[in-house]
Structures are given as structure tokens and as C-alpha cells.
C-alpha positions as CSV (number, residue, x, y, z in Angstrom):
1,X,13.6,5.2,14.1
2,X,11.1,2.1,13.3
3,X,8.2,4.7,13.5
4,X,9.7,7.9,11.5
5,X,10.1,5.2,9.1
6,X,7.2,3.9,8.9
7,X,5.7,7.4,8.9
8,X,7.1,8.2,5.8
9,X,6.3,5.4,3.4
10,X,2.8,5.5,4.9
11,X,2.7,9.5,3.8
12,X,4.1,8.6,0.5
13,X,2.1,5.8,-0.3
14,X,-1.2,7.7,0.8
15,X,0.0,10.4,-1.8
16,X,0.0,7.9,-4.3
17,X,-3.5,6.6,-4.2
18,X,-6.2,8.8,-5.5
19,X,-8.8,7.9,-3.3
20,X,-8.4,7.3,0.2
21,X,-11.6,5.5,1.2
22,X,-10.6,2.7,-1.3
23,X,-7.9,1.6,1.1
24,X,-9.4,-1.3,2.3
25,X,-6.4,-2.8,4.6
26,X,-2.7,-1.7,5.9
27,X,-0.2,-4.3,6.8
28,X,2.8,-3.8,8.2
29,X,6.0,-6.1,8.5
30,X,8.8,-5.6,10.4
31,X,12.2,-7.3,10.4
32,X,15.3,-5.8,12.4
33,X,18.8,-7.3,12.3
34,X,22.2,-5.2,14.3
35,X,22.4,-3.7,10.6
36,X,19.5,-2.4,9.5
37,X,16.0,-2.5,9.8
38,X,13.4,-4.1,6.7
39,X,10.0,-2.2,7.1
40,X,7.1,-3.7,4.8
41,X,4.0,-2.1,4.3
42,X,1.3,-3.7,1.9
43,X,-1.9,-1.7,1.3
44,X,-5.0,-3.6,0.1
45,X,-6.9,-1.0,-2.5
46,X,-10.1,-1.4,-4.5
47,X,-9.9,0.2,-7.8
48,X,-11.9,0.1,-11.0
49,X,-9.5,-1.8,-14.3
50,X,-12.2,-0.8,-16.6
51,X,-12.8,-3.6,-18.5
52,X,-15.3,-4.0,-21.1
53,X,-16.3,-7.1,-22.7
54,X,-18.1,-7.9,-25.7
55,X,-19.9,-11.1,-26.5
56,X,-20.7,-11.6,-30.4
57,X,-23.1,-14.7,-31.1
């Protein structure tokens, strides 16, 4: 059960982010009580804000 879960937030999320090779860390976070089971994954992804700044003197 742990691992189908885990499977499919991991295919969702993955279908979320553009660019796969921007994905510089997976955590995952498990907590299981007799009720139900808390699965907690945290992706660490590099992406451009596009900022732009302008300095006037």
C-alpha cells in the first residue's frame, strides 16, 4: 500500500514539473498510525523566477 502510494504522487508530481533534470532532491516522509498512513514527498527543483532589475543613478 506504502509503495502504490508513493508511486503515484511521485508520477504526478513528475508530471508537473517541466523539466526533469531540474529536480535536484526527493524526500520522502512517512508516518503510519492503525488508521491511516501520512506519505510526504518534498521535491527540491531549480527553476528560473525571471527577475529583472534596474538600477537608475
Amino acid at each position: 500500500m506504502k509503495a502504490q502510494g508513493i508511486e503515484e504522487l511521485t508520477e504526478q508530481l513528475d508530471s508537473e514539473i517541466e523539466n526533469q533534470e531540474n529536480i535536484l532532491d526527493r524526500k520522502i516522509q512517512m508516518n503510519q498510525t492503525d488508521q491511516y498512513i501520512e506519505i510526504e514527498l518534498t521535491y527540491e527543483v531549480l527553476e528560473e523566477i525571471g527577475t529583472k532589475e534596474k538600477i537608475v543613478f
